[in-house]
C-alpha positions in Angstrom: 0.0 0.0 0.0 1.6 3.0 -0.9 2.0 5.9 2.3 0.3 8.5 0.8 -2.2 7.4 -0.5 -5.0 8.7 2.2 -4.1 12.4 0.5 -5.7 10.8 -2.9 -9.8 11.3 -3.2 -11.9 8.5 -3.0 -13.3 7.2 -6.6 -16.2 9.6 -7.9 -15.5 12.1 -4.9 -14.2 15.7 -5.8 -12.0 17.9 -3.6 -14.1 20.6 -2.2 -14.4 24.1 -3.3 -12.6 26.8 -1.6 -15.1 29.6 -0.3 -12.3 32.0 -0.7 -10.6 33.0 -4.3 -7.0 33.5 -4.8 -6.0 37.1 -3.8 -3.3 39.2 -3.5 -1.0 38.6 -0.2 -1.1 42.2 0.5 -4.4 42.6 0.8 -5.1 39.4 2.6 -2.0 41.2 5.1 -4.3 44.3 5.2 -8.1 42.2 5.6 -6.1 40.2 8.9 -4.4 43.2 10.2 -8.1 44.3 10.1 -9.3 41.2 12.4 -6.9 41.9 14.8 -3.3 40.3 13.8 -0.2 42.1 12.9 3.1 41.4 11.1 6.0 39.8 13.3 7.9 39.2 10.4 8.7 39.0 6.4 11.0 37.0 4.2 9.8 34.8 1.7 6.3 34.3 4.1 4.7 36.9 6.1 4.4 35.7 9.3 1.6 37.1 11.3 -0.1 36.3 15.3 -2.9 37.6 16.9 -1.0 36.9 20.5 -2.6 33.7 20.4 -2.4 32.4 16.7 0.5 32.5 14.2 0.0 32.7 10.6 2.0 31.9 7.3 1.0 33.8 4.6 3.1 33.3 1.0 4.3 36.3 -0.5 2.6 34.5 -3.8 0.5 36.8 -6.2 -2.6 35.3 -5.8 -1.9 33.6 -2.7 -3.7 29.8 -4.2 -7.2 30.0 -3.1 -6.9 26.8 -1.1 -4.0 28.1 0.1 -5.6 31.3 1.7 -9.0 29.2 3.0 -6.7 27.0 4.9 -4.7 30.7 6.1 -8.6 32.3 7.1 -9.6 28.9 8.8 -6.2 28.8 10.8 -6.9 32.4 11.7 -10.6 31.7 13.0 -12.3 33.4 10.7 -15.1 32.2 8.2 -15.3 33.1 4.8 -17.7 35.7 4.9 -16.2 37.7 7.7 -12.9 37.4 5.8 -14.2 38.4 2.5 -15.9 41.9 4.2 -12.7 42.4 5.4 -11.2 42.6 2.1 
């Protein structure tokens, strides 16, 4: 049985649809420094906390949409709020 094959979909199932699209990583910086996080630091990833939370954000241009819904989820935020933000 091959490892990693758990990460593979089941036959006739789809991976699900991310509620957020791809956008820009500065504006996603901008719609979490909105909820409350800010910037600790930047290199290839901007890395960002709430105090509680830390966040890796790619410095991609558009971040990949799953990508970012994993990024909103982490932060505890749903799509919709995160969306406003934008």
């Amino acid at each position: 049985m091959n490892p990693f094959s758990f990460f593979k979909n089941a036959p006739g199932e789809t991976q699900p649809s991310p509620g957020i699209p791809g956008v820009n990583y500065l504006n996603a910086v901008g719609a979490l420094e909105d909820a409350g996080f800010w910037i600790l630091r930047e290199g290839e990833h901007v890395v960002m906390t709430d105090g509680t939370r830390i966040l890796t954000l790619p410095r991609n241009n558009p971040v990949n949409a799953l990508t970012m819904d994993g990024i909103v989820r982490d932060a505890g935020l749903s799509a919709e709020k995160f969306r406003k933000l934008l």
